[in-house]
mmJSON file of the N, C-alpha and C atoms, coordinates in Angstrom:
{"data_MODEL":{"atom_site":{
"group_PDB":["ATOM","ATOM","ATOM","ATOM","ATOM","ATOM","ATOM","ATOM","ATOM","ATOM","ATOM","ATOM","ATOM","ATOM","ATOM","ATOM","ATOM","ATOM","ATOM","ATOM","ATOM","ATOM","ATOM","ATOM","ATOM","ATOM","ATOM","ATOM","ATOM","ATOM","ATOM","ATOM","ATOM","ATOM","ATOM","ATOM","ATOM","ATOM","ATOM","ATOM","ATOM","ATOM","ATOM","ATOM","ATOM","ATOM","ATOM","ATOM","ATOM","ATOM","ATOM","ATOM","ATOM","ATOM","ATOM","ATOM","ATOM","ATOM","ATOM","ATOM","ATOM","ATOM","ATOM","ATOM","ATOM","ATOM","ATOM","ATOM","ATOM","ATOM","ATOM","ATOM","ATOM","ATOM","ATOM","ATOM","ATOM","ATOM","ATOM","ATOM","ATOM","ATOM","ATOM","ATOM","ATOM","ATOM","ATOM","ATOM","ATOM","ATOM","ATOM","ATOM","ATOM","ATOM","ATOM","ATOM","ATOM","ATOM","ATOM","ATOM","ATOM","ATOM","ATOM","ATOM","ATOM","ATOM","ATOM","ATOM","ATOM","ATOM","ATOM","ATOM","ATOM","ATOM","ATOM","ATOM","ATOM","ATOM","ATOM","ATOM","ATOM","ATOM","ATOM","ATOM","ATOM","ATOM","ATOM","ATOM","ATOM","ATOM","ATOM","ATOM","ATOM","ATOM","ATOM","ATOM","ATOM","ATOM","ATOM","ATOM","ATOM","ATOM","ATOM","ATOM","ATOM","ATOM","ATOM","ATOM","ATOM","ATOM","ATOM","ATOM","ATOM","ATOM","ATOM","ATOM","ATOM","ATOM","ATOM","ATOM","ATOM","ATOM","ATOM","ATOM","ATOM","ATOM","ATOM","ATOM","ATOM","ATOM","ATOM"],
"id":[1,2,3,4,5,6,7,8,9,10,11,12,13,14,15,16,17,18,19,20,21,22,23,24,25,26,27,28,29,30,31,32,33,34,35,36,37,38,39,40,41,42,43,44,45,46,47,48,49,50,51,52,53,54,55,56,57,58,59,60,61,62,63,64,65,66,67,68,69,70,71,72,73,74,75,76,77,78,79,80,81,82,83,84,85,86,87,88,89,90,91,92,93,94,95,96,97,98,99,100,101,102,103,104,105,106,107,108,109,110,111,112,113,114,115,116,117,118,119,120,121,122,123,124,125,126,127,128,129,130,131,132,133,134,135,136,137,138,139,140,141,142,143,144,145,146,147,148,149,150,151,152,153,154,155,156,157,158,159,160,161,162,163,164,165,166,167,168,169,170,171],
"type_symbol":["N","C","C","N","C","C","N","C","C","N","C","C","N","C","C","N","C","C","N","C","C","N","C","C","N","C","C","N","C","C","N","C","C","N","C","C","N","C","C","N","C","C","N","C","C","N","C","C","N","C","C","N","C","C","N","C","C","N","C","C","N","C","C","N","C","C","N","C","C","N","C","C","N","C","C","N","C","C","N","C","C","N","C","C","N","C","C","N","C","C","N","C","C","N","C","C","N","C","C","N","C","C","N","C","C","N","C","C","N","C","C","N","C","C","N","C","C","N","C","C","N","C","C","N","C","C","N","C","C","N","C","C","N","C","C","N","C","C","N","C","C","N","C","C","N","C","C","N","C","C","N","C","C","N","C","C","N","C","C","N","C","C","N","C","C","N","C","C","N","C","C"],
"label_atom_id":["N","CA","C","N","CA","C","N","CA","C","N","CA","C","N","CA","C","N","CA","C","N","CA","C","N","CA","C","N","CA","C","N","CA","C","N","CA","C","N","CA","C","N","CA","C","N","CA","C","N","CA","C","N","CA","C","N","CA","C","N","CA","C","N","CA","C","N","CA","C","N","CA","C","N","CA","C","N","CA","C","N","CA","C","N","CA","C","N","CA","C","N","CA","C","N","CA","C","N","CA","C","N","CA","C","N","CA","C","N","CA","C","N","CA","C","N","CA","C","N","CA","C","N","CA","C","N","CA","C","N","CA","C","N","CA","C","N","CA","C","N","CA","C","N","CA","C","N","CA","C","N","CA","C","N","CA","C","N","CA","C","N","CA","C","N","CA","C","N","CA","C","N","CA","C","N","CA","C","N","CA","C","N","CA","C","N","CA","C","N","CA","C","N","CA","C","N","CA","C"],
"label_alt_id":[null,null,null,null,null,null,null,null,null,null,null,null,null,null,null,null,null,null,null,null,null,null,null,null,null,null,null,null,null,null,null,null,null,null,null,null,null,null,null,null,null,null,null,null,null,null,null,null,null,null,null,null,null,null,null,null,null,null,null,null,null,null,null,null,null,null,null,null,null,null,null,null,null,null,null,null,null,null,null,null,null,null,null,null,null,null,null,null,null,null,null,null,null,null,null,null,null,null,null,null,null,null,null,null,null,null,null,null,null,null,null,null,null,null,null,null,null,null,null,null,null,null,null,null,null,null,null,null,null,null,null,null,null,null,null,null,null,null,null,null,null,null,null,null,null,null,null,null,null,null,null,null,null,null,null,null,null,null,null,null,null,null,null,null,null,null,null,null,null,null,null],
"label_comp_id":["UNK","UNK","UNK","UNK","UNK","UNK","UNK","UNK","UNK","UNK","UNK","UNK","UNK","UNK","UNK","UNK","UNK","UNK","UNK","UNK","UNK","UNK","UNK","UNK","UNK","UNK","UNK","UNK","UNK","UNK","UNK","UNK","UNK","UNK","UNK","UNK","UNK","UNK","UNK","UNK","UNK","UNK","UNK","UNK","UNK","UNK","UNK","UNK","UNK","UNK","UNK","UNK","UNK","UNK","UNK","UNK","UNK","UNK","UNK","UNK","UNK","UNK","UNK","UNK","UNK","UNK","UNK","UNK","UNK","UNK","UNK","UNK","UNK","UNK","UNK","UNK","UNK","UNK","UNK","UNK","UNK","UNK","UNK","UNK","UNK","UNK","UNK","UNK","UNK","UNK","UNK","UNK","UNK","UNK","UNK","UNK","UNK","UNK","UNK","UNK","UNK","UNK","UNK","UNK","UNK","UNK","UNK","UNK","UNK","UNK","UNK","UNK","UNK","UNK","UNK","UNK","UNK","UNK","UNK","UNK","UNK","UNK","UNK","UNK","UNK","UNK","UNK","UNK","UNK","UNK","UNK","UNK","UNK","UNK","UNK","UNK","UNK","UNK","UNK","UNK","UNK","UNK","UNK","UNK","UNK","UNK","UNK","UNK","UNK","UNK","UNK","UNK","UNK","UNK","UNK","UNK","UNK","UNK","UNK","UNK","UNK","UNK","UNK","UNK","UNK","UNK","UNK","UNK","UNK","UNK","UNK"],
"label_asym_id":["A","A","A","A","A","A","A","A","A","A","A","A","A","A","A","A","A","A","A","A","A","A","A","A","A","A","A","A","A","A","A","A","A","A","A","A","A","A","A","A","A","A","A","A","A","A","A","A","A","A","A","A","A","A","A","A","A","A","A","A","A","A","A","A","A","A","A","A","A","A","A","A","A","A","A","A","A","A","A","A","A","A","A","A","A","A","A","A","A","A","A","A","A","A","A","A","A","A","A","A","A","A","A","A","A","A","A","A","A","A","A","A","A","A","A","A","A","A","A","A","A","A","A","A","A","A","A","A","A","A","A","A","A","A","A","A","A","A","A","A","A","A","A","A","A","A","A","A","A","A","A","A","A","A","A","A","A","A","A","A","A","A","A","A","A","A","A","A","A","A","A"],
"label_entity_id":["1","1","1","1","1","1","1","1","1","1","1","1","1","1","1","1","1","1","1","1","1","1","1","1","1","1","1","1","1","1","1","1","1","1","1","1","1","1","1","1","1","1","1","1","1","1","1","1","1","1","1","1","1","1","1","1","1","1","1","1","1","1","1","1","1","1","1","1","1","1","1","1","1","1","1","1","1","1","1","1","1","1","1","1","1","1","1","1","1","1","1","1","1","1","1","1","1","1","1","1","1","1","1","1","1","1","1","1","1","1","1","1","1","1","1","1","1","1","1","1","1","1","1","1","1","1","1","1","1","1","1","1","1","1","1","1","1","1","1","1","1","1","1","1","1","1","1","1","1","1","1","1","1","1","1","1","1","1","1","1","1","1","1","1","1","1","1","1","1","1","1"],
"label_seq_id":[1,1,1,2,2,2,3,3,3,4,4,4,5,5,5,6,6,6,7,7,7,8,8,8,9,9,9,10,10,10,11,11,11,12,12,12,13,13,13,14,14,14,15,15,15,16,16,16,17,17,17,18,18,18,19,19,19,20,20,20,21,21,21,22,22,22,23,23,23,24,24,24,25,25,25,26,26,26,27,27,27,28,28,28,29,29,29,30,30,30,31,31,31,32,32,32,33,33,33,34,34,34,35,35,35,36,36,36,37,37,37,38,38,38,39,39,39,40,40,40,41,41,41,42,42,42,43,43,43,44,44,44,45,45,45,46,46,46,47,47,47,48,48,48,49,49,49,50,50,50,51,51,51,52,52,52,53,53,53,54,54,54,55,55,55,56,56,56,57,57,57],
"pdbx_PDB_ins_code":[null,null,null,null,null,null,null,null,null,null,null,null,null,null,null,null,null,null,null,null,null,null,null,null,null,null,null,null,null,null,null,null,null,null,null,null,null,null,null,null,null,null,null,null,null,null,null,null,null,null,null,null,null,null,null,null,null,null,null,null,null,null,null,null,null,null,null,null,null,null,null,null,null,null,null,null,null,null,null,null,null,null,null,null,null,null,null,null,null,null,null,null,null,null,null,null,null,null,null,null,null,null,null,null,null,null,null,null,null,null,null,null,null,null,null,null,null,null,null,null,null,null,null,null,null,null,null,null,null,null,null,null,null,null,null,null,null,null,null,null,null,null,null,null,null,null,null,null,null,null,null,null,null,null,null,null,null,null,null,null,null,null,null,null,null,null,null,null,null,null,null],
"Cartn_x":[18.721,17.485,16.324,15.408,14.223,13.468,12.757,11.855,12.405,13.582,14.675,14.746,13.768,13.717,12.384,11.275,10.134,8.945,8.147,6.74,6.148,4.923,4.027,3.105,1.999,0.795,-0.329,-1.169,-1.713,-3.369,-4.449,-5.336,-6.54,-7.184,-7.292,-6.788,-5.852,-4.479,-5.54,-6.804,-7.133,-7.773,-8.031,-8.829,-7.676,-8.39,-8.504,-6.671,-6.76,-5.302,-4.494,-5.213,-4.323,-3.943,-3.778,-3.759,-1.891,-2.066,-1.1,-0.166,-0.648,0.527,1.141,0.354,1.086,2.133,1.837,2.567,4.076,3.516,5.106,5.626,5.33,5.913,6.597,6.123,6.857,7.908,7.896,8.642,9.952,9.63,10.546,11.008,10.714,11.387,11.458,12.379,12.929,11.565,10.786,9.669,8.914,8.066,7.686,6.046,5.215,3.781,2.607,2.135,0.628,-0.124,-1.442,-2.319,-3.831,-4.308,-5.579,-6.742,-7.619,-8.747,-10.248,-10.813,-12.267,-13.031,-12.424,-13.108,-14.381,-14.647,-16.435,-16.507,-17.676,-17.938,-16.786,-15.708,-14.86,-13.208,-13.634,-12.153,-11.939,-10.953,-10.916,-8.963,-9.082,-7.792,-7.015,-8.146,-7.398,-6.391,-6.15,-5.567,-3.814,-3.68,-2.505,-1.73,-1.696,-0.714,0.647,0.625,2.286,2.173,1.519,1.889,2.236,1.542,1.729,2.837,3.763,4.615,5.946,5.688,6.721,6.923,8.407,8.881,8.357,8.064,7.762,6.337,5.561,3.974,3.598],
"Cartn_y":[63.183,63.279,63.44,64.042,64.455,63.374,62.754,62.067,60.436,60.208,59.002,58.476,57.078,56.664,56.583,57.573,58.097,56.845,57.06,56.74,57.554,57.505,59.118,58.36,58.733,58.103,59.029,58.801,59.478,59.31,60.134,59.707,60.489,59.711,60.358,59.971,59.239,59.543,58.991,58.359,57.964,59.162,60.629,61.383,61.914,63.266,64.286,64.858,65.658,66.388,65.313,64.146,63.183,62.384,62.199,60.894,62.022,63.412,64.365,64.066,64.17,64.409,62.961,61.96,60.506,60.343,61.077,60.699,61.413,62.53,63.628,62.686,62.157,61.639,60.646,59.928,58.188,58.895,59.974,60.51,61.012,62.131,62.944,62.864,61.556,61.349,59.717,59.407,57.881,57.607,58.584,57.811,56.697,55.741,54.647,55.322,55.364,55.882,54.986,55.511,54.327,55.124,54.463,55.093,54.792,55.411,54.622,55.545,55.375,55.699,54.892,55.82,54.795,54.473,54.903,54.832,55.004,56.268,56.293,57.178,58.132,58.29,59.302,59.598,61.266,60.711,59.163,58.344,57.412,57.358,56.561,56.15,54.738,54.03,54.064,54.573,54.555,55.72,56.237,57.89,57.639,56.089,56.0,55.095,55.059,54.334,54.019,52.636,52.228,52.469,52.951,53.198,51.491,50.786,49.411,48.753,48.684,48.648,49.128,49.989,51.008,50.462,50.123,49.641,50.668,51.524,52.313,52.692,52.309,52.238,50.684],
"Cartn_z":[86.468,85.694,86.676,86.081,87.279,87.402,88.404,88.438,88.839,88.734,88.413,89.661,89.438,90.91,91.319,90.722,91.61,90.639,91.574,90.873,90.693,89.589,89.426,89.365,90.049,89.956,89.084,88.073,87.625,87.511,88.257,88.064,86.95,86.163,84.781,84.081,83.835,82.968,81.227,81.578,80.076,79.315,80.114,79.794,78.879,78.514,77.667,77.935,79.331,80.293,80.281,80.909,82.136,80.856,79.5,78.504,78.554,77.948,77.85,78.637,79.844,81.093,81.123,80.857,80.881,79.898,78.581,77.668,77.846,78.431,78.717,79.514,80.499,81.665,81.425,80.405,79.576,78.739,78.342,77.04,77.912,78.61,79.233,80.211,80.949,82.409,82.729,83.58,84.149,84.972,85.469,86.582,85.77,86.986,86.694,86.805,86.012,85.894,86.017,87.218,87.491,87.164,86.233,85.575,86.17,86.78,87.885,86.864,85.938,85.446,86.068,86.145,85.886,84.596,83.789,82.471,82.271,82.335,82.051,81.276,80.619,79.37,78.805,79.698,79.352,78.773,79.312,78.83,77.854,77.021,75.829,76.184,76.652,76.272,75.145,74.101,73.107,72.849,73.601,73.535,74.118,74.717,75.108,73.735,73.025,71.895,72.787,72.992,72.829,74.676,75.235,76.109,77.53,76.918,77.682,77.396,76.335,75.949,76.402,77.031,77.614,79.285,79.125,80.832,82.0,81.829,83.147,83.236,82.505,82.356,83.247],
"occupancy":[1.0,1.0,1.0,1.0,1.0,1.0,1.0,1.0,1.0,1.0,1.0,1.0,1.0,1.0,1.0,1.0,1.0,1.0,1.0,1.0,1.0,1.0,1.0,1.0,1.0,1.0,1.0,1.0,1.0,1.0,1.0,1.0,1.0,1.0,1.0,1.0,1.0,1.0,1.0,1.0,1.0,1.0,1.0,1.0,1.0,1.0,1.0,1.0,1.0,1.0,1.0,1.0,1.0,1.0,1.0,1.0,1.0,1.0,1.0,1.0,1.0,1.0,1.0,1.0,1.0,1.0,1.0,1.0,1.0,1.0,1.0,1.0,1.0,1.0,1.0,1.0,1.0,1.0,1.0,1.0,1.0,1.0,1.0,1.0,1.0,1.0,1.0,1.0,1.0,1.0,1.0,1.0,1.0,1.0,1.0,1.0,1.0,1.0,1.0,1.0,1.0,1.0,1.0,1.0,1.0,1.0,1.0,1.0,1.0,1.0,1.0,1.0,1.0,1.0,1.0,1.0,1.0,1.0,1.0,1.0,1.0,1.0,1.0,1.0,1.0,1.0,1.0,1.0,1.0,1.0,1.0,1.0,1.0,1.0,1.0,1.0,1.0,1.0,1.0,1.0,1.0,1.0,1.0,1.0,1.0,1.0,1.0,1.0,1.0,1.0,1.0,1.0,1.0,1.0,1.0,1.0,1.0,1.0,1.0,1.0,1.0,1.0,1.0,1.0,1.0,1.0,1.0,1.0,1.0,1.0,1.0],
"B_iso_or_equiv":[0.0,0.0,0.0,0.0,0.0,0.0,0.0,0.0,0.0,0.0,0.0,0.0,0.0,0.0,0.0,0.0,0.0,0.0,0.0,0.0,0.0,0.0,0.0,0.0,0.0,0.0,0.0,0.0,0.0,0.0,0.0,0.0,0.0,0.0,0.0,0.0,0.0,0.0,0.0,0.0,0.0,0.0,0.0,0.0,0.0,0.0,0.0,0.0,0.0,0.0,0.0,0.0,0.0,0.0,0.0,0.0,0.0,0.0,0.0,0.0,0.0,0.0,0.0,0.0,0.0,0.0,0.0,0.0,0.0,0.0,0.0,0.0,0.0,0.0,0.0,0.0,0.0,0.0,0.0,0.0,0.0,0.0,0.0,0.0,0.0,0.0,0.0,0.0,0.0,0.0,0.0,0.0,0.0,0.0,0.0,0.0,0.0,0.0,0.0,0.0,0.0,0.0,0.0,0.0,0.0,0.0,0.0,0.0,0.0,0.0,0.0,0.0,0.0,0.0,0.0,0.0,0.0,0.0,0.0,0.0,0.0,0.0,0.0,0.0,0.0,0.0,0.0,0.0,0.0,0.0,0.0,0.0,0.0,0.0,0.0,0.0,0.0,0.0,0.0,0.0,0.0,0.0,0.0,0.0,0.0,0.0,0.0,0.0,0.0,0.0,0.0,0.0,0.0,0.0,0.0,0.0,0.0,0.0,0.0,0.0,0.0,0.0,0.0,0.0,0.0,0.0,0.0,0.0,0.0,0.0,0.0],
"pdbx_formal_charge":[null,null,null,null,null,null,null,null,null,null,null,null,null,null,null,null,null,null,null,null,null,null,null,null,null,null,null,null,null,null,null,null,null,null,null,null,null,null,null,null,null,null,null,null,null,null,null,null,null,null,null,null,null,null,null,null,null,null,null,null,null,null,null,null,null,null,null,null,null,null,null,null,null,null,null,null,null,null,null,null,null,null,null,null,null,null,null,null,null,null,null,null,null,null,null,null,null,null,null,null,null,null,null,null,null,null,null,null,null,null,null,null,null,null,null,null,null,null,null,null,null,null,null,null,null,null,null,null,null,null,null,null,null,null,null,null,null,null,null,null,null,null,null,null,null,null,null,null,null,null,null,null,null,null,null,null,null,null,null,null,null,null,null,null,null,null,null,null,null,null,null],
"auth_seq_id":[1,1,1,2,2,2,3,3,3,4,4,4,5,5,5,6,6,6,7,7,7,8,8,8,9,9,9,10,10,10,11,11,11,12,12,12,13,13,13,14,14,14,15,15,15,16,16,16,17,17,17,18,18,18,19,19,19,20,20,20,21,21,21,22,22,22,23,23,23,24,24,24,25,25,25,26,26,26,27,27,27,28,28,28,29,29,29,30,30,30,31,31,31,32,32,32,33,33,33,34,34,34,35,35,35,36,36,36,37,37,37,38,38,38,39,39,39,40,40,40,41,41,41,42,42,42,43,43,43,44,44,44,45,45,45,46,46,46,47,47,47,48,48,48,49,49,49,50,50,50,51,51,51,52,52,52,53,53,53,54,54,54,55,55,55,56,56,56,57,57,57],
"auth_comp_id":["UNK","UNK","UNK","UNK","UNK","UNK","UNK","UNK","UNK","UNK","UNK","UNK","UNK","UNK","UNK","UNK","UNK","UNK","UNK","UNK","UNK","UNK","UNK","UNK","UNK","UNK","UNK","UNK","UNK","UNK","UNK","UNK","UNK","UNK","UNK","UNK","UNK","UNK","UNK","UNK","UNK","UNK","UNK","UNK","UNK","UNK","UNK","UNK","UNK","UNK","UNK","UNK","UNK","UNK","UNK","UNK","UNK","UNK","UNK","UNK","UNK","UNK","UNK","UNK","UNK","UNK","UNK","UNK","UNK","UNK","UNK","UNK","UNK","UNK","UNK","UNK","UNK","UNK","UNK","UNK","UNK","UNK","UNK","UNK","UNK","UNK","UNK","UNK","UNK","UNK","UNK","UNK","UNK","UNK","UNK","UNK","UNK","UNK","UNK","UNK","UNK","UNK","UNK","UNK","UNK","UNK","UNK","UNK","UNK","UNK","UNK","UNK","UNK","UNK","UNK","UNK","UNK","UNK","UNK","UNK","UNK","UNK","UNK","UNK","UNK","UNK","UNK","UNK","UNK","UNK","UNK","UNK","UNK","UNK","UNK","UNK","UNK","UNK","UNK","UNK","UNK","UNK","UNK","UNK","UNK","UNK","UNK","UNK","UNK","UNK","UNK","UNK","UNK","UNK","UNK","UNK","UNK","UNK","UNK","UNK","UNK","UNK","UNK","UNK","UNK","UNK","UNK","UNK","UNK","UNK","UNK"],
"auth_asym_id":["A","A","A","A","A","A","A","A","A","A","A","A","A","A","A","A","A","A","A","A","A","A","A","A","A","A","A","A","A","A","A","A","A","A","A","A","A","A","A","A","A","A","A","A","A","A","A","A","A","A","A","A","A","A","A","A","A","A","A","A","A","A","A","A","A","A","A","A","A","A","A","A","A","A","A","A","A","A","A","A","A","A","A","A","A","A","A","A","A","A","A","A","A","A","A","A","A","A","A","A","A","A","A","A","A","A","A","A","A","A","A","A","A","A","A","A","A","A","A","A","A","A","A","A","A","A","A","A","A","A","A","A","A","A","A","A","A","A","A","A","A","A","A","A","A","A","A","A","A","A","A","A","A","A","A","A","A","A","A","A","A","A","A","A","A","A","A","A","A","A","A"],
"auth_atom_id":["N","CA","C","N","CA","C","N","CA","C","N","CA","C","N","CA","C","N","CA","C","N","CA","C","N","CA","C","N","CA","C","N","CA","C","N","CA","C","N","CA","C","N","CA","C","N","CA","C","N","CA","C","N","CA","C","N","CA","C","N","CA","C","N","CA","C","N","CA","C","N","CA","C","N","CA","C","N","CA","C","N","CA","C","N","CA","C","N","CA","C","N","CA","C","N","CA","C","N","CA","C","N","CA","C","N","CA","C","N","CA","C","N","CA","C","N","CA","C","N","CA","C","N","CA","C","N","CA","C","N","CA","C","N","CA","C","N","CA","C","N","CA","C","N","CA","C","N","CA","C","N","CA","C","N","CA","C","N","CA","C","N","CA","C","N","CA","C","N","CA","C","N","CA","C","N","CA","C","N","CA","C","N","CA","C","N","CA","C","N","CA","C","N","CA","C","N","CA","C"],
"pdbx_PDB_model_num":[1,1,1,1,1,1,1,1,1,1,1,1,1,1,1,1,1,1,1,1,1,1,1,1,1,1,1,1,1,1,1,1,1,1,1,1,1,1,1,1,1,1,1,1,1,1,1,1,1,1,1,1,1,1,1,1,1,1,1,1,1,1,1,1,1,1,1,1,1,1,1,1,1,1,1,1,1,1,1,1,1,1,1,1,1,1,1,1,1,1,1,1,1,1,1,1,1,1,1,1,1,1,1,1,1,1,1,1,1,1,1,1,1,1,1,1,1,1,1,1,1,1,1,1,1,1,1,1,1,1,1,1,1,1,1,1,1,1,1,1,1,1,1,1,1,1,1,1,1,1,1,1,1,1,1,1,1,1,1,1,1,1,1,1,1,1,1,1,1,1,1]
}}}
């Protein structure tokens, strides 16, 4: 499996692209995903559902 083993670090990940690419990444692959945002006016946490929940988040 791709990714199996890896960490993905994602920065953005609360925005608009980076919320997307996090979610593929929890969905479609074994990697373990660090999510480093600054949260300022372009990011909304709320865009990750479920995602804290999830062992590799």
């Amino acid at each position: 499996m791709r990714f199996k083993g890896s960490t993905i670090f994602v920065t953005g990940g609360a925005g608009f692209i980076g919320s997307a690419v996090v979610r593929h990444l929890l969905r479609d692959t074994h990697a373990r995903v660090v999510n480093i945002d600054k949260l300022t006016y372009a990011a909304n946490p709320n865009s990750l559902p479920g995602a804290a929940q999830n062992l590799n988040y």
